[in-house]
C-alpha positions as CSV (number, residue, x, y, z in Angstrom):
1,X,0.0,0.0,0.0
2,X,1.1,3.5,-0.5
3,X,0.1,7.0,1.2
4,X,0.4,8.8,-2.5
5,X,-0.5,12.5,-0.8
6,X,3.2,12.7,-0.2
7,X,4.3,13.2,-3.6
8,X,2.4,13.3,-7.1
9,X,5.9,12.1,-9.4
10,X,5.5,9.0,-6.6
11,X,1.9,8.1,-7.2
12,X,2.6,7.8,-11.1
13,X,5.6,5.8,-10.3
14,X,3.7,3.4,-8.1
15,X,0.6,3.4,-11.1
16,X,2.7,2.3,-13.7
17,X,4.1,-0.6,-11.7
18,X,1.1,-2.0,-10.5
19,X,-0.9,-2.0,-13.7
20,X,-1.3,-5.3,-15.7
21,X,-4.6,-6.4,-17.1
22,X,-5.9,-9.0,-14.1
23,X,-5.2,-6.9,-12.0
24,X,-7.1,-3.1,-11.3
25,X,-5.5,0.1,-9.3
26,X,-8.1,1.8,-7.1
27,X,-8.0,3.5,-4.2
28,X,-9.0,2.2,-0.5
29,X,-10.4,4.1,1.8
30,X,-11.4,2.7,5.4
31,X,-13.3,5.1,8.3
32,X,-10.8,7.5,10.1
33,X,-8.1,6.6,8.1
34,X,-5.7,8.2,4.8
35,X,-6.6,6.9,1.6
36,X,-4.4,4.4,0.0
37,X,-3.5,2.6,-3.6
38,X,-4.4,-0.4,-4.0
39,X,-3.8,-3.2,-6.5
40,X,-6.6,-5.7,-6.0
41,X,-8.1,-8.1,-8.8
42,X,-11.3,-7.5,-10.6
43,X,-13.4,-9.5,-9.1
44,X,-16.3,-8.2,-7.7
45,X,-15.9,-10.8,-4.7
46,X,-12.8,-9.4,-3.5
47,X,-14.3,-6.1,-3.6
48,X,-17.4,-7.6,-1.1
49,X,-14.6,-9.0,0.9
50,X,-12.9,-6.1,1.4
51,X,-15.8,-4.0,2.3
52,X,-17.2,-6.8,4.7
53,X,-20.8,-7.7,2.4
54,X,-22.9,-7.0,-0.7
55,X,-21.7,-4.1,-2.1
56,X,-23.6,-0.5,-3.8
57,X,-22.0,1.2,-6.7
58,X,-22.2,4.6,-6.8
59,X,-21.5,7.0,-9.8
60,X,-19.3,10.1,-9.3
61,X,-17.9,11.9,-11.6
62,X,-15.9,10.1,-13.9
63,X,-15.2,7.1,-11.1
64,X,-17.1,4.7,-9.5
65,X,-17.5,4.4,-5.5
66,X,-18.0,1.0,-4.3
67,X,-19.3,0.8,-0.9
68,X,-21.1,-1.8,1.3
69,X,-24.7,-2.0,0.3
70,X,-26.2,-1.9,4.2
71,X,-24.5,0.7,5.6
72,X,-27.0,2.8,7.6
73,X,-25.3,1.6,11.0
74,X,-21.7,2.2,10.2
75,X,-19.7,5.2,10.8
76,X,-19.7,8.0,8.2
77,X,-16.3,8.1,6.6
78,X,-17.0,10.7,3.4
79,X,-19.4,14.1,2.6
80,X,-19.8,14.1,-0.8
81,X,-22.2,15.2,-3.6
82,X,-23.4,12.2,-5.2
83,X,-26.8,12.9,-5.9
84,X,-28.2,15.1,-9.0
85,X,-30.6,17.6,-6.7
86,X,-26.9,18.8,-5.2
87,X,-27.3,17.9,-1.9
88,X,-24.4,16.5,-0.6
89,X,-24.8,12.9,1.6
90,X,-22.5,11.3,4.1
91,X,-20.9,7.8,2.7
92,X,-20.9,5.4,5.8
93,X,-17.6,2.7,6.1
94,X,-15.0,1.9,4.3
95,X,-15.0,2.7,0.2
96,X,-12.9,1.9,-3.2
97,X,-13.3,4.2,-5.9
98,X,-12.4,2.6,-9.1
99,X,-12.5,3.6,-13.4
100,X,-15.6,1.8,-15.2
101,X,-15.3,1.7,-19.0
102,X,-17.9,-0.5,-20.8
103,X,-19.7,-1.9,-17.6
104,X,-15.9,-3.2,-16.7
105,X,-14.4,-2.0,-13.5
106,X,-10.8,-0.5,-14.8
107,X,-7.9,0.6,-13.2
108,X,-7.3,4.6,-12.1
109,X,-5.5,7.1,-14.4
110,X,-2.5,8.8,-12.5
111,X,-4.6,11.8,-12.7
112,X,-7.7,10.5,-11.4
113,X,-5.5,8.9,-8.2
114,X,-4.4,12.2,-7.7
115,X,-7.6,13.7,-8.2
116,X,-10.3,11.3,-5.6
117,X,-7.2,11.1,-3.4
118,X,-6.9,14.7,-2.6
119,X,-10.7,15.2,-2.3
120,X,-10.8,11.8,0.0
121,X,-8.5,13.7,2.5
122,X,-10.2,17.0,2.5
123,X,-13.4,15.1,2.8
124,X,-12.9,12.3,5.4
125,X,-14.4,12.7,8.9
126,X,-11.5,13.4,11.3
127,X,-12.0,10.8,14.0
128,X,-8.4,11.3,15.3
129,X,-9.9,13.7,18.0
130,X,-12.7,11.4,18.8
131,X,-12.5,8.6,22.1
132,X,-14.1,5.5,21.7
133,X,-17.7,7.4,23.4
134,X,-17.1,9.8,20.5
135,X,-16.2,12.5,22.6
136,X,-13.9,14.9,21.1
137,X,-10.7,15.0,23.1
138,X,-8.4,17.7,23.5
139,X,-5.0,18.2,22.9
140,X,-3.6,16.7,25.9
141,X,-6.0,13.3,25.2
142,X,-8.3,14.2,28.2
143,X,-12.2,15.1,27.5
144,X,-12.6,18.6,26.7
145,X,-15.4,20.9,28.8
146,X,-16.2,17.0,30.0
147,X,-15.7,19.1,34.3
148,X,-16.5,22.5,32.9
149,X,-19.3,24.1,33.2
150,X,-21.2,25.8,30.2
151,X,-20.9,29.7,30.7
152,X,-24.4,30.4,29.6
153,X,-23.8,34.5,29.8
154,X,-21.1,34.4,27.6
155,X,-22.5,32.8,24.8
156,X,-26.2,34.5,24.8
157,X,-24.1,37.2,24.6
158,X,-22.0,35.3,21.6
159,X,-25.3,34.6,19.8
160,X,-26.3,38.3,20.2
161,X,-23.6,40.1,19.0
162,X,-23.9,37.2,15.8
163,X,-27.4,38.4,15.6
164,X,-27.4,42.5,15.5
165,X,-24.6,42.0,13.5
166,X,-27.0,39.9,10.8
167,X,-29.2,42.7,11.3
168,X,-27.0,45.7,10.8
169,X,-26.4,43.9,7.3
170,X,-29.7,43.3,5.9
171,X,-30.4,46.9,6.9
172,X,-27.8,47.8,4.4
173,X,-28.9,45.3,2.0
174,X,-32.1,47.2,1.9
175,X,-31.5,51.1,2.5
């Protein structure tokens, strides 16, 4: 497996050496972790392996995201626009985003690795913060505001200031 966000002259390196006709390049991407390359075969079998069941294909773009078909239970791992009406939707556990051409699953281009990686990473739910009660932690790894209490002043105050502010605006909007 390989990290390719460290370097783009690496990921087509990597590409060209794992490509040969059985088997297909896509990219891996489990809950709370980095996206990776894979080189898996193109079976659709491995691909329910992987993903632990039947599997859903969704269309995006110019790739194909193939996730576990029964996945209302399982963690969110990406937040992206996948339906027509533009609304964007949360896709729960692990994915593999993979090139279709002629109903036949295909390796990934060097750009479109690139590409879906990137926008994996800046669309992945950080659970790096998160304890296993999915409580965020702070940075010292203990609960934060778990012993505080809530200083209700402040932010009425907070939520005030946010208000007159949205006011003052739309006065100017329409003067």
């Amino acid at each position: 497996m390989f990290n390719y966000l460290r370097n783009n002259i690496l990921i087509i390196k990597q590409v060209q050496k794992m490509n040969n006709s059985e088997n297909i390049i896509v990219i891996y991407k489990e809950v709370g972790k980095k996206p990776v390359l894979k080189k898996v075969k193109n079976n659709i079998e491995i691909f329910e392996l992987l993903l632990g069941g039947e599997i859903e294909i969704l269309q995006y773009e110019d790739v194909q995201i193939i996730c576990k078909k029964d996945r209302d239970k399982l963690l969110p791992n990406v937040y992206l626009n996948i339906n027509f009406n533009k609304l964007n939707t949360s896709i729960r556990g692990n994915l593999i985003i993979v090139s279709m051409h002629n109903n036949t699953f295909k390796s990934l281009t060097k750009n479109q690795a690139i590409k879906y990686g990137k926008l994996l990473v800046m669309e992945s739910f950080n659970y790096e913060k998160i304890n296993t009660k999915y409580k965020y932690l702070n940075s010292s790894n203990k609960l934060a505001n778990e012993n505080k209490p809530i200083n209700s002043n402040k932010t009425l105050n907070l939520i005030l200031d946010i208000q007159r502010d949205i006011l003052k605006f739309i006065r100017n909007i329409n003067a």
